[in-house]
C-alpha positions as CSV (number, residue, x, y, z in Angstrom):
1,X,-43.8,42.4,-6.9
2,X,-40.5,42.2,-8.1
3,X,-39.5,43.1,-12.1
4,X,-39.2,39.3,-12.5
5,X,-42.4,38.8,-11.8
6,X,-43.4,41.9,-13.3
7,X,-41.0,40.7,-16.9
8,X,-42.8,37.3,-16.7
9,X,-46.7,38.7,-16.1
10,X,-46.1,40.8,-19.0
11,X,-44.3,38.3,-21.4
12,X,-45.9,35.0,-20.3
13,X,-49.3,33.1,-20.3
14,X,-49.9,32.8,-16.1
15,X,-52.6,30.6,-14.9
16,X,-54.3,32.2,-11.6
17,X,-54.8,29.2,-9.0
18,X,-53.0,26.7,-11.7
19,X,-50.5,24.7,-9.5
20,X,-51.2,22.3,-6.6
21,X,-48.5,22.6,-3.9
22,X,-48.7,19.4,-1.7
23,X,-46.8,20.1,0.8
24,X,-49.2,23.9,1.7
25,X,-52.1,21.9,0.6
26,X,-53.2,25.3,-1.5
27,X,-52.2,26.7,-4.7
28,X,-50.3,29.2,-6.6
29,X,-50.0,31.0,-9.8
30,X,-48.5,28.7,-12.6
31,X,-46.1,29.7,-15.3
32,X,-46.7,28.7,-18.3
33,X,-43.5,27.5,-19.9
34,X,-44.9,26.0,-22.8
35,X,-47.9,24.6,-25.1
36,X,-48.0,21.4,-22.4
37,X,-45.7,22.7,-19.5
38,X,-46.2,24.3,-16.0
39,X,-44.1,25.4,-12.9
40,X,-45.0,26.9,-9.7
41,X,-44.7,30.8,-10.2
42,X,-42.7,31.4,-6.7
43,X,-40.5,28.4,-7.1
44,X,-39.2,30.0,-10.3
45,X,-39.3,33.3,-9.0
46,X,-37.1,31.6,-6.0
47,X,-34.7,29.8,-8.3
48,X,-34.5,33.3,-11.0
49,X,-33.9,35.9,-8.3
50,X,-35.9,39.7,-8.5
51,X,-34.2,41.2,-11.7
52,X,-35.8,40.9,-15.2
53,X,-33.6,39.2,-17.6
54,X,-31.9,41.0,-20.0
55,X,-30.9,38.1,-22.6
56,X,-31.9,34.5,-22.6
57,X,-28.3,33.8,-21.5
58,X,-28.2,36.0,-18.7
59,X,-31.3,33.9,-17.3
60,X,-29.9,30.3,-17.9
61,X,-26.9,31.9,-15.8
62,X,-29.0,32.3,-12.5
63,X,-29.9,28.9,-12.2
64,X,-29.3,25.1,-14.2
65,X,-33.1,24.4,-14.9
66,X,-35.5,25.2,-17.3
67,X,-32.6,26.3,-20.5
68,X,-34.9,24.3,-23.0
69,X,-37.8,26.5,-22.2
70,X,-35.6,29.5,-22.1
71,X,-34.2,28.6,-25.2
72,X,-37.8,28.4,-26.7
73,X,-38.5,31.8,-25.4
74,X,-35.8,33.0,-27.5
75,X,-36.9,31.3,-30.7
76,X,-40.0,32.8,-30.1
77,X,-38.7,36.6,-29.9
78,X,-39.9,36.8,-26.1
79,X,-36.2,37.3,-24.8
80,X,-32.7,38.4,-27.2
């Protein structure tokens, strides 16, 4: 497991089993991003990279999705 994964078990809701992939016709973990919001677990993990994140800004760096959530993580105290 790498400390991404590790960083987002610890600091975010994860639904076992709560995404459909279509194209493997099975599913994965889920991220919960937030109150209504999902993403495959490994597709973020694949976008993010292995490291933990050590400031919201360092995360939006890696890749050009998910900043609003990111940003909401901040507001909420979950990343500086």
């Amino acid at each position: 497991m790498s400390d991404l994964e590790k960083w987002l078990r610890g600091n975010l809701p994860i639904i076992k089993d709560g995404y459909y992939v279509e194209e493997a016709d099975s599913y994965v973990d889920a991220l919960q991003l937030d109150e209504i919001s999902t993403t495959s677990l490994p597709f973020f993990l694949e976008k993010f990279g292995q490291d933990a994140p050590e400031s919201a800004e360092e995360l939006k760096s890696r890749a050009n999705i998910y900043h609003k959530f990111i940003d909401g993580w901040k507001e909420q105290g979950i990343l500086n």
